[in-house]
N, CA, C and O of each residue as an XYZ file, in Angstrom:
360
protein
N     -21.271    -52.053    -96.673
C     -21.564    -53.165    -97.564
C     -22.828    -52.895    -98.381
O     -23.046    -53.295    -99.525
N     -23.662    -52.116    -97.569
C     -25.276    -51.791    -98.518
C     -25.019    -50.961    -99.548
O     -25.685    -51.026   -100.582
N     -23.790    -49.883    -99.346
C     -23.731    -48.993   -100.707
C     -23.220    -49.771   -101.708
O     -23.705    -49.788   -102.839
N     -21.938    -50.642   -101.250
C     -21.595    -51.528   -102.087
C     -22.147    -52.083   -103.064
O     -21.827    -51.854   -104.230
N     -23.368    -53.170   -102.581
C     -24.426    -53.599   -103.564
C     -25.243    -53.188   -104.337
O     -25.881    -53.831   -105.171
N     -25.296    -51.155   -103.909
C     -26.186    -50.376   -104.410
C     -24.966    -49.917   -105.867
O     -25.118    -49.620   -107.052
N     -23.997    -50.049   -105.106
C     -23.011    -50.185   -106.764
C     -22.833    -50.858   -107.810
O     -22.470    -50.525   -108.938
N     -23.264    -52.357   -107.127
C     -23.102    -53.310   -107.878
C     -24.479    -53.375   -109.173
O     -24.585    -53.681   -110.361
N     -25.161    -52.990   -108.308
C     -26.981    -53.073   -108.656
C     -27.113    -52.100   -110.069
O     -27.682    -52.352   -111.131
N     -26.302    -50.809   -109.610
C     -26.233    -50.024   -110.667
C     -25.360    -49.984   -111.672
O     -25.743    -49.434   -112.705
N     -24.397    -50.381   -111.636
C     -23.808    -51.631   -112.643
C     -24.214    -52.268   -113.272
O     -23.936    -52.115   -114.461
N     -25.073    -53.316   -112.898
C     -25.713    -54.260   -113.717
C     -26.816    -53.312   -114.393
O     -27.494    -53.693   -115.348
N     -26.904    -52.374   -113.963
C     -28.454    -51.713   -114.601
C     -29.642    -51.657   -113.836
O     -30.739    -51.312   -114.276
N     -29.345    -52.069   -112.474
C     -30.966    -52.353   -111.891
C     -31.139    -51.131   -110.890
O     -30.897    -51.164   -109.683
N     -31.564    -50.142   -111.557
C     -31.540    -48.985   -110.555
C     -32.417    -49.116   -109.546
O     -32.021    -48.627   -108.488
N     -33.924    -49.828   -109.521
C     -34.761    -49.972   -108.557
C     -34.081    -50.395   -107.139
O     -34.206    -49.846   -106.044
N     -33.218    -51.704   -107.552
C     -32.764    -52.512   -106.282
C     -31.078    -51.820   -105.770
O     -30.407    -51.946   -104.746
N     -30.868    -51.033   -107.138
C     -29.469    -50.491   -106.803
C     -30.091    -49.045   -105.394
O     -29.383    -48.723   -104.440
N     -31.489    -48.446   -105.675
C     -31.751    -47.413   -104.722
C     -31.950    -47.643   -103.518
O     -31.552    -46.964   -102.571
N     -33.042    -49.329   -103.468
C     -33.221    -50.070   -102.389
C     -31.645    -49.784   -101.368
O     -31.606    -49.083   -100.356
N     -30.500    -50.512   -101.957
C     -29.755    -50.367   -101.485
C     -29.055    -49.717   -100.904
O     -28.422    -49.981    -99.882
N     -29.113    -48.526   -101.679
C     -28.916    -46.945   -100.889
C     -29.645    -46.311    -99.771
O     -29.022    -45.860    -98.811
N     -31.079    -46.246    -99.853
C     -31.865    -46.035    -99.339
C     -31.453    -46.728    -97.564
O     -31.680    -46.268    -96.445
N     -30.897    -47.770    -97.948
C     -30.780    -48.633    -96.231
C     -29.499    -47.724    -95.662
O     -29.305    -47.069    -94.638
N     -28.692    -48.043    -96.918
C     -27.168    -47.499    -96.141
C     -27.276    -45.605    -95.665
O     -26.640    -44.932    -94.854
N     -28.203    -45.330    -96.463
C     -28.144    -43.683    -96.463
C     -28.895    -43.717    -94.727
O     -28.353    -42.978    -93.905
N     -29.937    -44.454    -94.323
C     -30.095    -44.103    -93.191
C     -29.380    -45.029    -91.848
O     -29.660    -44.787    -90.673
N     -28.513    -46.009    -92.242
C     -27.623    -46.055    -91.139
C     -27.093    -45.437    -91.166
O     -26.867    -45.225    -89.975
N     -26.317    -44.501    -91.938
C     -25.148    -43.852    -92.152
C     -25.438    -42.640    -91.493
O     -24.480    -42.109    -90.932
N     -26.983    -41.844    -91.398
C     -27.623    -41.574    -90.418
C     -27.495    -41.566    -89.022
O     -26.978    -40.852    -88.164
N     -28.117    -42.562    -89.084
C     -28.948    -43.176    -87.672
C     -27.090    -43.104    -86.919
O     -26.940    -42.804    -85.734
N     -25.955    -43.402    -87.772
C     -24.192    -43.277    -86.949
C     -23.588    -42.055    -87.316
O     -22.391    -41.809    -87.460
N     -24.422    -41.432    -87.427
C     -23.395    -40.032    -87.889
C     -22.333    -39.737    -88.921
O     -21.815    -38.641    -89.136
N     -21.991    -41.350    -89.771
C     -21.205    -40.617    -90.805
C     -21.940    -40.236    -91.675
O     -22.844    -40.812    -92.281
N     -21.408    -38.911    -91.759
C     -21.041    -38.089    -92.815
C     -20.556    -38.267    -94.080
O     -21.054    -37.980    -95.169
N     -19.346    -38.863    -93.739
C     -18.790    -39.407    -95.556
C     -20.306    -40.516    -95.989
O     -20.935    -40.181    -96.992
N     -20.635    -41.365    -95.453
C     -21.594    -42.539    -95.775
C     -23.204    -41.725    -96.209
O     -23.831    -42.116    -97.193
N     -23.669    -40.685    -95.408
C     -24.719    -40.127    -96.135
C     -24.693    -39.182    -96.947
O     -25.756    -38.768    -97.412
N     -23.175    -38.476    -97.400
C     -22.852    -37.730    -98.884
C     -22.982    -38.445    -99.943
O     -23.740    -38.165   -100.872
N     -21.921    -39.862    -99.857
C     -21.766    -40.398   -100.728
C     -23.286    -41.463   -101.300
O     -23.674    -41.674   -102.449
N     -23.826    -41.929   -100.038
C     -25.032    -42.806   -100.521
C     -26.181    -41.270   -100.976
O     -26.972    -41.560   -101.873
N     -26.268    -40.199   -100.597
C     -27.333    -39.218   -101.164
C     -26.448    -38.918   -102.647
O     -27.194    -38.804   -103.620
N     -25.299    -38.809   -102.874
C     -25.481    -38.821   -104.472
C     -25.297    -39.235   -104.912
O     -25.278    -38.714   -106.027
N     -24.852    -40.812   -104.893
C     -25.282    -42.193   -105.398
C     -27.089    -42.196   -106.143
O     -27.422    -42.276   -107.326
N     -27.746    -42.103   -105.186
C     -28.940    -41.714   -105.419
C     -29.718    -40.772   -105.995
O     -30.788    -40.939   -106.579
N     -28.859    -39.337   -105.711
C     -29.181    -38.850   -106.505
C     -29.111    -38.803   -108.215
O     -29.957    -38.317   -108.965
N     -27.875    -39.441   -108.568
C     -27.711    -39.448   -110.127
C     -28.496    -40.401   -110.344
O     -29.233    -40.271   -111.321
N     -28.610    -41.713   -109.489
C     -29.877    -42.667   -110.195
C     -31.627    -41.914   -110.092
O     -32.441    -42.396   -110.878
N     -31.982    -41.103   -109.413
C     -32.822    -40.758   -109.840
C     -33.195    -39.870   -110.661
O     -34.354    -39.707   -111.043
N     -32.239    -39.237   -110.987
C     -31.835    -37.993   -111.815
C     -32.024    -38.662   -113.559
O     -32.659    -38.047   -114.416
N     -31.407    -39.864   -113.787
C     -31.246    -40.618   -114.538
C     -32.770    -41.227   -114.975
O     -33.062    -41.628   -116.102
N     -33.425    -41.201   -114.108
C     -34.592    -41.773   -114.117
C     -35.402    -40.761   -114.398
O     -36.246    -41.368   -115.058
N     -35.852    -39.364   -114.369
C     -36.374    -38.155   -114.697
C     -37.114    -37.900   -113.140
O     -38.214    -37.347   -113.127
N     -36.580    -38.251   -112.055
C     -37.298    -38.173   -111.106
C     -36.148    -37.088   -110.318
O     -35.220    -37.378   -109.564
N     -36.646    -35.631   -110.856
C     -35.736    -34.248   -110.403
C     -36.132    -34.194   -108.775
O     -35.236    -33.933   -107.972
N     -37.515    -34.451   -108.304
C     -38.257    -33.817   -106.807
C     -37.699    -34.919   -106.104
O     -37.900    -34.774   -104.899
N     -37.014    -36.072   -106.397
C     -36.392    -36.929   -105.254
C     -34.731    -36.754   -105.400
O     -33.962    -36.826   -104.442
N     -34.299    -36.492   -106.889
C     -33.036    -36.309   -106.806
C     -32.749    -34.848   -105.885
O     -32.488    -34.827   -104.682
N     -32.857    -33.804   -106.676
C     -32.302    -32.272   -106.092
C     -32.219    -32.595   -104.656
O     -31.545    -33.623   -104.580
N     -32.557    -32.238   -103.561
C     -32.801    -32.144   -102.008
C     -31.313    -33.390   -102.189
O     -30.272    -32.735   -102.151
N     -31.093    -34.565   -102.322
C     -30.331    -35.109   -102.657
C     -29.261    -34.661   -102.935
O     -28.426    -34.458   -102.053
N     -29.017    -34.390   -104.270
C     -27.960    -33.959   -104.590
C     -27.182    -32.470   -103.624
O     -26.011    -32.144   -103.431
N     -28.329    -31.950   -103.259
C     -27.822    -30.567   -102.631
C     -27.386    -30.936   -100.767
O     -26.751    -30.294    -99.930
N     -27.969    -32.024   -100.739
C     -27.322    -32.608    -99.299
C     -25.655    -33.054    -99.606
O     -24.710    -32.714    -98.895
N     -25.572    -33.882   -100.827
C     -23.951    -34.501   -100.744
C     -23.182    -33.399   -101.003
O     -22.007    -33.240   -100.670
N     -24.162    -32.348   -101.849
C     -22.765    -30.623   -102.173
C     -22.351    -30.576   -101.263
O     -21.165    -30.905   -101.265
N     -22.980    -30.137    -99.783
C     -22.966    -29.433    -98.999
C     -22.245    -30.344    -98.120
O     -21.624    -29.637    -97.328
N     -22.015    -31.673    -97.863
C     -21.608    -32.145    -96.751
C     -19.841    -32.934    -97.517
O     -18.817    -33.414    -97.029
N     -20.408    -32.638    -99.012
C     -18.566    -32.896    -99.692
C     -17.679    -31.897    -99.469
O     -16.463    -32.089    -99.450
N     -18.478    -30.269    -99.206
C     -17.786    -28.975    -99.220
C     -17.086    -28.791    -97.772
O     -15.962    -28.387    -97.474
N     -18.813    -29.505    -96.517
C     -18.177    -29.234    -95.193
C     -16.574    -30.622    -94.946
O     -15.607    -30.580    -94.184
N     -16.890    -31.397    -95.728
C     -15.917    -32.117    -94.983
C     -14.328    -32.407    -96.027
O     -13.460    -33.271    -95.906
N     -14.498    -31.075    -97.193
C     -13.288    -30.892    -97.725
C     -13.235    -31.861    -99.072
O     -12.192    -31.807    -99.724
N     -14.009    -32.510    -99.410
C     -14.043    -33.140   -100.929
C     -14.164    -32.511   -102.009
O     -15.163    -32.811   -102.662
N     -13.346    -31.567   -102.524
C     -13.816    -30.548   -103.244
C     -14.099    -31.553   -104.686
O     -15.273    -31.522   -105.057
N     -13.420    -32.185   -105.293
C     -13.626    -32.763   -106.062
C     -15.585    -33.276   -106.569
O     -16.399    -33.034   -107.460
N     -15.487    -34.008   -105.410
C     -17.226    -34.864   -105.213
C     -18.106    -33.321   -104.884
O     -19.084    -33.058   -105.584
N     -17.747    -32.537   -103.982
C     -18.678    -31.131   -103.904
C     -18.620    -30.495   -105.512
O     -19.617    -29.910   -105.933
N     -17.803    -30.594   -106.095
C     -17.994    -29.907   -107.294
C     -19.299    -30.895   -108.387
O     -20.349    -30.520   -108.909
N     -18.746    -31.951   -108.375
C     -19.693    -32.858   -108.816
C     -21.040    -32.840   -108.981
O     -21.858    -32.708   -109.891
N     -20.997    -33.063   -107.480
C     -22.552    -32.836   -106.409
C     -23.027    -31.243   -106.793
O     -24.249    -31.390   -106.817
N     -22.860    -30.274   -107.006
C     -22.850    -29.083   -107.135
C     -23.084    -28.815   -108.599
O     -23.709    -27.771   -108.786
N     -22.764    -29.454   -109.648
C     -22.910    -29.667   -111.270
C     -24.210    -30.193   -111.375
O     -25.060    -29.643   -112.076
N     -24.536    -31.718   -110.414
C     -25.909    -31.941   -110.638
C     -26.960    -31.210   -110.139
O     -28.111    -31.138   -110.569
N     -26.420    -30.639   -109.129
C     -28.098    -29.684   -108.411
C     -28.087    -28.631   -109.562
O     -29.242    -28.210   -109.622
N     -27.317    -28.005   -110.509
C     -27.145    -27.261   -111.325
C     -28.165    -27.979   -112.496
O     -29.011    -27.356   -113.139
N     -27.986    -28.895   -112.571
C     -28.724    -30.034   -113.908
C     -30.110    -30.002   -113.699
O     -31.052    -29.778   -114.458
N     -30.025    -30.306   -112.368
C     -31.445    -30.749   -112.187
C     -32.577    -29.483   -111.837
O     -33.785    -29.552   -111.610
N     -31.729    -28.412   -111.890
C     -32.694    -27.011   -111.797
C     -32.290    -26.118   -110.233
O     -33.073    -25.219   -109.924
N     -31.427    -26.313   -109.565
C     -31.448    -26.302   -108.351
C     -30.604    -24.865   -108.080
O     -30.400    -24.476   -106.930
């Protein structure tokens, strides 16, 4: 439900409260071991900060969701994820 709102947030345009939002879900998603939940909330985050010119919080980011879209077969989102660490200098 927290990435959810972090969708909604970034939607409307409010990237501050859209990261807030991420930021929670990225470490339950953690703290329970999914995997799909801390790919998808790290490059959620990463394009909003990326977007924002903030490369030293996006990259590490973005290069976490490559790597965990590749281990768990998303080639699609790993390619993605893998375009932005490319963007952002990585």
């Amino acid at each position: 439900a927290l990435g959810s709102l972090g969708n909604a947030y970034r939607q409307l345009g409010d990237a501050r409260r859209a990261i807030g939002y991420y930021e929670q879900a990225l470490a339950i998603s953690r703290e329970i071991g999914d995997l799909n939940g801390v790919a998808y909330n790290s490059f959620n985050m990463a394009l909003l900060y990326s977007q924002q010119g903030d490369q030293t919080r996006a990259l590490p980011l973005a290069q976490e969701a490559a790597r965990l879209f590749s281990q768990m077969g998303h080639a699609e989102y790993a390619q993605r994820a893998r375009q932005l660490v490319v963007q952002l200098g990585g």
